[in-house]
C-alpha angles and dihedrals in degrees: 000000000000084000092057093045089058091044098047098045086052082055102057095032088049080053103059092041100260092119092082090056135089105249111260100000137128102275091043085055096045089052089053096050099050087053090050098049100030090156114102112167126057115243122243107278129175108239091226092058096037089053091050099052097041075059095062090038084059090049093050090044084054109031111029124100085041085085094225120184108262089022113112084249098044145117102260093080125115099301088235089044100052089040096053092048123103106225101249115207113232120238112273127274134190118209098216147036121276122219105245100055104110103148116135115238121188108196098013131072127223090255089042099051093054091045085054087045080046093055098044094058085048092055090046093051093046096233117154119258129176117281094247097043091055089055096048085050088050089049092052105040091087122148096264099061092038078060088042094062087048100063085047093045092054092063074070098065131082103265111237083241130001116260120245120267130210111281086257087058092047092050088051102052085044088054101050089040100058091047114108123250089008117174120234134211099241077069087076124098113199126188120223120212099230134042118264123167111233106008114152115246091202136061109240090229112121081179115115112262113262129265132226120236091276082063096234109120124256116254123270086237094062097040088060090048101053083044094053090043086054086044089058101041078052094056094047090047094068094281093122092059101038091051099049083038087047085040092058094044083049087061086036094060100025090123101052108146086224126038098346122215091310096098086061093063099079109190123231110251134164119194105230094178094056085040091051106118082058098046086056091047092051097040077058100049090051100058091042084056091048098054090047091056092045090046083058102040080058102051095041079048086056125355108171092051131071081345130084114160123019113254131281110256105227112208117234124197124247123166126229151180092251094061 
């Protein structure tokens, strides 16, 4: 039976041209893609219409998963209905740009490519989302963009060998390296907000964890949380779709007399070595928030001693989708 499975899976895939691929790379990926999104060109749409609907795909993206009355998810169902029906988290969003996006899109925005993203996980879940919104998702969701998330998916894979740093960046990994007892990122455990079978906890990185311009390492506690902040850019990106897709493709192909379904099943990984310069702005940013809160804690703690005036709020940069 199991024979027959294996045989009948190499025929398929030796018909439609997959045999001549490595299983799960890149070129076996990028075939798959184009079958699944064969439309290339966007439909006619009147600009009234297509604006109206990319503004309800910007209230579903804000407002769904709060269950608000006149929402798709929302209380004003069929009373049964609502109270037999399990609450279902929405995919994750982020509310910002992060600062390694740097794909360029020519017809979508930054904002309006993660509210696509947004709308796709929605779609594979099979969570409600409002009519137009679904159309404007449908009218965006064009091969070329379909290309375009790819090529941002893929700064979230192990790299076949590390790229080269500037000679400061390579010193510094030597260094930390050749110090004894030094503590290495694969140490790390991160938390993801949402269930995925599978997922690796860890990042597959056996390199030291970086160190800030005075050379002392960052703490294990920051470094969990800048990799849980990546994890979660990654989600929103279109990492919750590509890893349950990847995942059913890993049981499809479970019996592969090769390699099996295990090359679907591509790790999360951020380089923060590569990422470094921003690692350093936010460690600083960190400790700059920290000193202002305890500033405050101790004028609210006692605000007529050692104290005269509150602090001054400093205002630290964050970019968002907004700017």
């Amino acid at each position: 039976m199991i024979v027959a499975s294996i045989v009948s899976k190499l025929y398929f895939a030796r018909k439609r041209g997959y045999a001549k691929l490595p299983l799960a790379s890149k070129e076996w990926f990028i075939k798959k893609l184009k079958e699944d999104h064969t439309s290339i060109f966007k439909p006619k749409v009147p600009e009234y219409l297509l604006e109206k609907q990319q503004a309800i795909a910007y209230l579903d993206y804000k407002w769904l998963g709060r269950q608000l009355e006149g929402a798709p998810d929302g209380t004003d169902k069929d009373t049964l209905e609502y109270l037999f029906q399990e609450p279902r988290n929405y995919p994750t969003r982020i509310y910002y740009c992060p600062h390694w996006f740097d794909t360029n899109l020519e017809d979508l925005s930054e904002q309006d490519f993660f509210i696509w993203t947004f709308l796709e996980a929605c779609a594979y879940e099979k969570l409600p989302v409002s009519k137009k919104a679904a159309r404007w998702r449908d009218y965006v969701g064009v091969q070329d963009n379909w290309w375009k998330q790819n090529e941002v998916l893929e700064k979230f894979k192990h790299p076949d060998e590390f790229p080269r740093y500037s000679a400061a960046v390579e010193k510094e990994i030597k260094r930390l390296t050749d110090t004894k007892y030094y503590r290495i990122i694969n140490k790390v455990e991160i938390e993801y907000p949402v269930e995925l079978d599978l997922i690796n906890k860890k990042v597959l990185d056996y390199r030291p964890i970086p160190s800030h311009a005075k050379r002392k390492k960052f703490p294990k506690p920051f470094i969990k949380w800048y990799l849980e902040k990546r994890a979660k850019e990654w989600l929103a990106a279109g990492g919750h779709v590509e890893w349950k897709t990847n995942f059913q493709f890993f049981i499809r192909f479970l019996v592969h007399p090769i390699a099996g379904g295990r090359l679907f099943l591509k790790a999360f990984y951020w380089d923060l070595w590569g990422d470094l310069a921003h690692v350093r702005l936010e460690y600083q940013r960190a400790i700059g928030a920290a000193l202002l809160i305890g500033k405050w804690w101790k004028f609210a703690r006692f605000p007529f001693r050692l104290v005269t005036k509150p602090p001054a709020l400093k205002k630290y940069y964050y970019q968002t989708l907004d700017n």
